[in-house]
C-alpha positions as a LaTeX table, in Angstrom:
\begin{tabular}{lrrr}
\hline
Residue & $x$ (\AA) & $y$ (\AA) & $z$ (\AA) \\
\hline
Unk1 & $-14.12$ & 5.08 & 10.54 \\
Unk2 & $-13.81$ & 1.38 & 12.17 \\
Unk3 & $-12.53$ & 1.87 & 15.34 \\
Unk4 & $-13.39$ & $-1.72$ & 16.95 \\
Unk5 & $-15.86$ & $-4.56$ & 15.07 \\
Unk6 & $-16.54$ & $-6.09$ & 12.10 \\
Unk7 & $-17.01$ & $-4.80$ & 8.36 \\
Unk8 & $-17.55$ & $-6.97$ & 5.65 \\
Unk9 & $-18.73$ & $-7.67$ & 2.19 \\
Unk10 & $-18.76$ & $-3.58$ & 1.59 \\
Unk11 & $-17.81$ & $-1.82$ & $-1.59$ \\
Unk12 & $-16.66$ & 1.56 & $-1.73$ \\
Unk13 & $-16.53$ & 2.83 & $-5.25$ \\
Unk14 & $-16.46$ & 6.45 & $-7.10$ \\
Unk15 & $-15.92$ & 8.85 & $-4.33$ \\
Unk16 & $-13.73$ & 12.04 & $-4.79$ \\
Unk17 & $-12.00$ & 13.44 & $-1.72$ \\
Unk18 & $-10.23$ & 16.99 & $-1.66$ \\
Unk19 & $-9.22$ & 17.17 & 1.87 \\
Unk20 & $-5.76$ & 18.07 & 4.64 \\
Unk21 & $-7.83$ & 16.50 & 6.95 \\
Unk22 & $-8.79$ & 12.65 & 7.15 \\
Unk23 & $-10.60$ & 12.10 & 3.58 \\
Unk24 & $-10.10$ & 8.51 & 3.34 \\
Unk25 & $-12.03$ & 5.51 & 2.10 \\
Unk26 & $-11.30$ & 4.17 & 5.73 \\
Unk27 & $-9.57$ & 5.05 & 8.53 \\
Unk28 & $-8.83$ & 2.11 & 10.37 \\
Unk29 & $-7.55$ & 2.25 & 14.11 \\
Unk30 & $-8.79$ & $-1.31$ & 15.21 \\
Unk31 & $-11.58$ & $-3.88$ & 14.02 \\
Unk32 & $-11.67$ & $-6.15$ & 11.17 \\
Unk33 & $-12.33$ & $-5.41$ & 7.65 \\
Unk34 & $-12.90$ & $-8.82$ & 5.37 \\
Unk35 & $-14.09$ & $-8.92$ & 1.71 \\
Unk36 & $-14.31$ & $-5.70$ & 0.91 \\
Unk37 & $-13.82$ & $-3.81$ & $-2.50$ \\
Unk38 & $-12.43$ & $-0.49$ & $-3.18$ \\
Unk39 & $-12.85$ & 0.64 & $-6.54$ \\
Unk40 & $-12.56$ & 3.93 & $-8.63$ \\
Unk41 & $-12.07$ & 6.23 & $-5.15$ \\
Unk42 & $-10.16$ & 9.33 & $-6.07$ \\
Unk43 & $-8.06$ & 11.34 & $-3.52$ \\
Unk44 & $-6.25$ & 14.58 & $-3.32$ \\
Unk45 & $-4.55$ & 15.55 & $-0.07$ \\
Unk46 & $-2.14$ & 15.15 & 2.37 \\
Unk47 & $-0.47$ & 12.32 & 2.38 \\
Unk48 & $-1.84$ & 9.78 & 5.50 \\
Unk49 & $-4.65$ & 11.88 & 5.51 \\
Unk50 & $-6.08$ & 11.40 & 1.90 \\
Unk51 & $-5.32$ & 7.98 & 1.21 \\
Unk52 & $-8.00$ & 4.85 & 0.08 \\
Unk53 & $-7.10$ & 3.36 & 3.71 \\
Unk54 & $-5.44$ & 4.82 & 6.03 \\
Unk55 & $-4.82$ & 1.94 & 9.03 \\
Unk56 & $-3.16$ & 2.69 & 12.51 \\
Unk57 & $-4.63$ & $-0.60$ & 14.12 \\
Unk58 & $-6.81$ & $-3.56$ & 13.15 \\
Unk59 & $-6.98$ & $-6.27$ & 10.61 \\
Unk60 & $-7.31$ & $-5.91$ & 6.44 \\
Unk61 & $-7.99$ & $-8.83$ & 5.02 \\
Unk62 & $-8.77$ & $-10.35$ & 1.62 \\
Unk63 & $-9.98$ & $-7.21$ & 0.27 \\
Unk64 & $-9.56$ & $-6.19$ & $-3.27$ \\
Unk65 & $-7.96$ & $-2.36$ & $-4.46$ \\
Unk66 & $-8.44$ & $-1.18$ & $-8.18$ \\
Unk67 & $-8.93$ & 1.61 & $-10.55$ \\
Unk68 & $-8.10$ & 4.11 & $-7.35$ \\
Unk69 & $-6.02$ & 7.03 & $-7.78$ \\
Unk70 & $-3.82$ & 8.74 & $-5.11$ \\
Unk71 & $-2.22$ & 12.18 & $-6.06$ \\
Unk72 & $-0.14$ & 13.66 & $-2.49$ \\
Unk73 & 0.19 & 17.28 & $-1.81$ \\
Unk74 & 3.27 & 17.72 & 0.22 \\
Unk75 & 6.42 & 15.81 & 1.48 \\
Unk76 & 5.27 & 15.39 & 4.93 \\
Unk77 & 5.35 & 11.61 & 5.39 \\
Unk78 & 5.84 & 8.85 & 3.32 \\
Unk79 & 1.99 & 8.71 & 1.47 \\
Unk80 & 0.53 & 5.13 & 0.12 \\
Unk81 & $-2.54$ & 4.78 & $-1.56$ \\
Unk82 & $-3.02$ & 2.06 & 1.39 \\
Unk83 & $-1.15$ & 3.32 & 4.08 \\
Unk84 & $-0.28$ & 1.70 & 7.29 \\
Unk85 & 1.37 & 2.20 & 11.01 \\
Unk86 & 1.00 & 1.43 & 13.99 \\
Unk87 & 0.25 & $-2.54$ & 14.27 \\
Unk88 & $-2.28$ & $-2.71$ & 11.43 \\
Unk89 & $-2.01$ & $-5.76$ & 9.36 \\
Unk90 & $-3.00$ & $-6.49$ & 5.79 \\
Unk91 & $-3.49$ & $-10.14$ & 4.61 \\
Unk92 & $-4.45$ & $-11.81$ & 1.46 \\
Unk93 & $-5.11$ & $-8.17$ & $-0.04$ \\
Unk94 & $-4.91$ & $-7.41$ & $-4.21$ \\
Unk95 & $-3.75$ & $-4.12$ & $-4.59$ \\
Unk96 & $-3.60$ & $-3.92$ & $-8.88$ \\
Unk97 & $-4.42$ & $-1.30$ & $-11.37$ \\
Unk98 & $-4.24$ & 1.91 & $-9.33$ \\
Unk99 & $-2.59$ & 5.18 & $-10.14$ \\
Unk100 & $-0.34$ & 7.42 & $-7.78$ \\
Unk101 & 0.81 & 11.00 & $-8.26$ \\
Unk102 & 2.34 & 13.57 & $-6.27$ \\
Unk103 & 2.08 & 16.81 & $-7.51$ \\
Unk104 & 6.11 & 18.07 & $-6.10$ \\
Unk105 & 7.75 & 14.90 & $-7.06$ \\
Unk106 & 8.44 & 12.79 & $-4.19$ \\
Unk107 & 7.63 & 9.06 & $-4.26$ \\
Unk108 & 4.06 & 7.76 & $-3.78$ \\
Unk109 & 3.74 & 4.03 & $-2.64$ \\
Unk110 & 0.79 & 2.06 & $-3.96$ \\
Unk111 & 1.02 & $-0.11$ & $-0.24$ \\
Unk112 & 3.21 & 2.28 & 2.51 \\
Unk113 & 3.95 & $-0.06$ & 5.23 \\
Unk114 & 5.40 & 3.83 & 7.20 \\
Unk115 & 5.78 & 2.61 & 10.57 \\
Unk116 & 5.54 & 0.67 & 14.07 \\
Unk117 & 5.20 & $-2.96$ & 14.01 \\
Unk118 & 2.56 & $-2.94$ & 10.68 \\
Unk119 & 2.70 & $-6.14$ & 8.49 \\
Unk120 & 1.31 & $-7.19$ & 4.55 \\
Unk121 & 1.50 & $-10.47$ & 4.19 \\
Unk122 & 0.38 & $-12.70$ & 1.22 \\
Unk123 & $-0.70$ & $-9.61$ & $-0.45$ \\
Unk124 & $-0.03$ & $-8.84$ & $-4.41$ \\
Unk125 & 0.75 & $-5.75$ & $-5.67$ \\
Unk126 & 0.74 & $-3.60$ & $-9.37$ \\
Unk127 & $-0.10$ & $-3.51$ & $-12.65$ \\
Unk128 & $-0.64$ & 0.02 & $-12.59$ \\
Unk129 & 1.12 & 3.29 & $-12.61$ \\
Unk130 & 3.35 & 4.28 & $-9.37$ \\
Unk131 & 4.94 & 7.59 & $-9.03$ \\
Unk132 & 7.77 & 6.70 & $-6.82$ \\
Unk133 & 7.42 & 2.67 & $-5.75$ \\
Unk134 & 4.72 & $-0.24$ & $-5.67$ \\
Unk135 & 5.80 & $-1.33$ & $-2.02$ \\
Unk136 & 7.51 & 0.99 & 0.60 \\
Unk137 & 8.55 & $-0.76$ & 3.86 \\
Unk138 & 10.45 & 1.04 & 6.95 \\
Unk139 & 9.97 & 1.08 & 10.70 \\
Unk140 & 10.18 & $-2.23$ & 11.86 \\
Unk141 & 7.16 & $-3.37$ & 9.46 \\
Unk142 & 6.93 & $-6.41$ & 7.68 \\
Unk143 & 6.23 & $-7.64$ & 4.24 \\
Unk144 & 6.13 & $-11.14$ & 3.76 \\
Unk145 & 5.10 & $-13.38$ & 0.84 \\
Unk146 & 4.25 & $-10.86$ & $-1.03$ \\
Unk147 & 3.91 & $-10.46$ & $-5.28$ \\
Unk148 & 4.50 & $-7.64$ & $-6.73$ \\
Unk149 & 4.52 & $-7.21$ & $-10.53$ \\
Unk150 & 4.39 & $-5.57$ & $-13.73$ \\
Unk151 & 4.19 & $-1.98$ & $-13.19$ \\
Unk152 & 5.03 & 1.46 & $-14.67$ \\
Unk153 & 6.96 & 3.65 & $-12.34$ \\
Unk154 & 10.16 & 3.86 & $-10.23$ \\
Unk155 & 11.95 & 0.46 & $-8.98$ \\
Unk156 & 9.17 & $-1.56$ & $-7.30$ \\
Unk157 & 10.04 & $-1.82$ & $-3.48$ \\
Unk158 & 12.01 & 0.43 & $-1.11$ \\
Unk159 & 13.34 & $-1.33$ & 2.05 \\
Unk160 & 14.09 & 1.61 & 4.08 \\
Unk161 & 15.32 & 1.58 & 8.15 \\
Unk162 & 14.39 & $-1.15$ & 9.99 \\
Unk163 & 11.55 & $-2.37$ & 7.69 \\
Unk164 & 11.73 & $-6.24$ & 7.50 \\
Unk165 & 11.14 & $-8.07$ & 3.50 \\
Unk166 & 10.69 & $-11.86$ & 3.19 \\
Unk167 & 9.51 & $-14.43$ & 0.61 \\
Unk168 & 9.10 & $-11.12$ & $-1.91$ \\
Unk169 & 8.09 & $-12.68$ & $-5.49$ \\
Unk170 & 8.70 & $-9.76$ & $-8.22$ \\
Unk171 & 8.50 & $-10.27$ & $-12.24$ \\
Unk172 & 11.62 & $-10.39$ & $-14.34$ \\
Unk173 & 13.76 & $-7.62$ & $-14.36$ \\
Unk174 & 12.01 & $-5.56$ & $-11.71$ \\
Unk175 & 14.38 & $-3.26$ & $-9.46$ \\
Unk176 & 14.41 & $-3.17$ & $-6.00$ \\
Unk177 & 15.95 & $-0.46$ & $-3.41$ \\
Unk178 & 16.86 & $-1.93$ & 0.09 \\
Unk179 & 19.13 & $-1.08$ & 3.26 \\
Unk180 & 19.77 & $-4.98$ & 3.87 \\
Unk181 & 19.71 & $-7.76$ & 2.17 \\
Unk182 & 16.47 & $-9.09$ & 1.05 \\
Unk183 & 14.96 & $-13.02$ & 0.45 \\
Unk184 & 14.17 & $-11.92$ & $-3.50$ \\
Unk185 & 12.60 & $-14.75$ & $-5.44$ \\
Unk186 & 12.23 & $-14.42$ & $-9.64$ \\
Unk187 & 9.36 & $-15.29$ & $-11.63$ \\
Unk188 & 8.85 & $-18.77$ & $-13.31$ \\
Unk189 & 11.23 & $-17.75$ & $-16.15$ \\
Unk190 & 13.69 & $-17.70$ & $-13.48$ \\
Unk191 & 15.39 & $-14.14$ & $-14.52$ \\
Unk192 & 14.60 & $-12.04$ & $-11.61$ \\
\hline
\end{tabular}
């Protein structure tokens, strides 16, 4: 729980979480978090409330997400494996190789920007399995400059509401969902 602070240089790797109540990796309502590593966590649960990070407030930054696996519970609210609100912001994060599930068949985000003012920026996203999308945006969050790529799942990003997308790089023939028109740009083969 970082409420205020500094972490940094931490791994948190192969822990198993079964939980309705907060079960995450971190829970994040202020502070910093640099450098860390999140690796081969495993969570069962309610969505916000059984995700790898769950972030309300605070700073994310250059941290790396992989071999994770997410599987949601119930529709309550729109569940990430990272999941933000609030005016958390995630920079410079990689986000690749993770699996979500939900066990009733609503979408699962591998980043869920859900609400308030929350930003990713620079971040890249995929190469593993999504059950619903790789990127989920609403509220009046933004994403910008953000890559997402390659993955296994339902179309890649969901702009929903208010939720702001800008300088989004995706790989050939990747589908998006949006509310607005978005600032899309392709791969180097130039088909996207």
């Amino acid at each position: 729980y970082v409420s205020n602070g500094l972490v940094e240089d931490c791994v948190i790797r192969n822990t198993v979480s079964q939980t309705n109540s907060h079960g995450e990796g971190a829970y994040i309502t202020g502070g910093r978090m640099t450098r860390c590593v999140f690796k081969n966590c495993n969570y069962y649960g309610e969505p916000f409330k059984a995700s790898v990070v769950t972030m309300k407030g605070g700073v994310l930054e250059n941290c790396l997400f992989t071999g994770n696996k997410l599987t949601t519970l119930h529709n309550t609210n729109r569940p990430g494996l990272i999941a933000f609100a609030g005016n958390a912001t995630v920079v410079n994060c990689t986000i690749v190789a993770n699996q979500n599930h939900s066990s009733i068949g609503i979408n699962v985000a591998d980043l869920a920007l859900a609400s308030g003012t929350c930003q990713a920026i620079d971040c890249t996203i995929g190469d593993g399995f999504a059950a619903g999308h790789e990127l989920y945006v609403a509220g009046t969050c933004l994403a910008k400059n953000c890559t997402v790529r390659n993955t296994k799942g339902l179309p890649l990003v969901e702009q929903a509401d208010s939720g702001q997308v800008e300088g989004l790089t995706l790989d050939d023939g990747a589908e998006i969902e949006a509310t607005r028109p978005l600032k899309v740009y392709g791969s180097k083969s130039g088909t996207g």
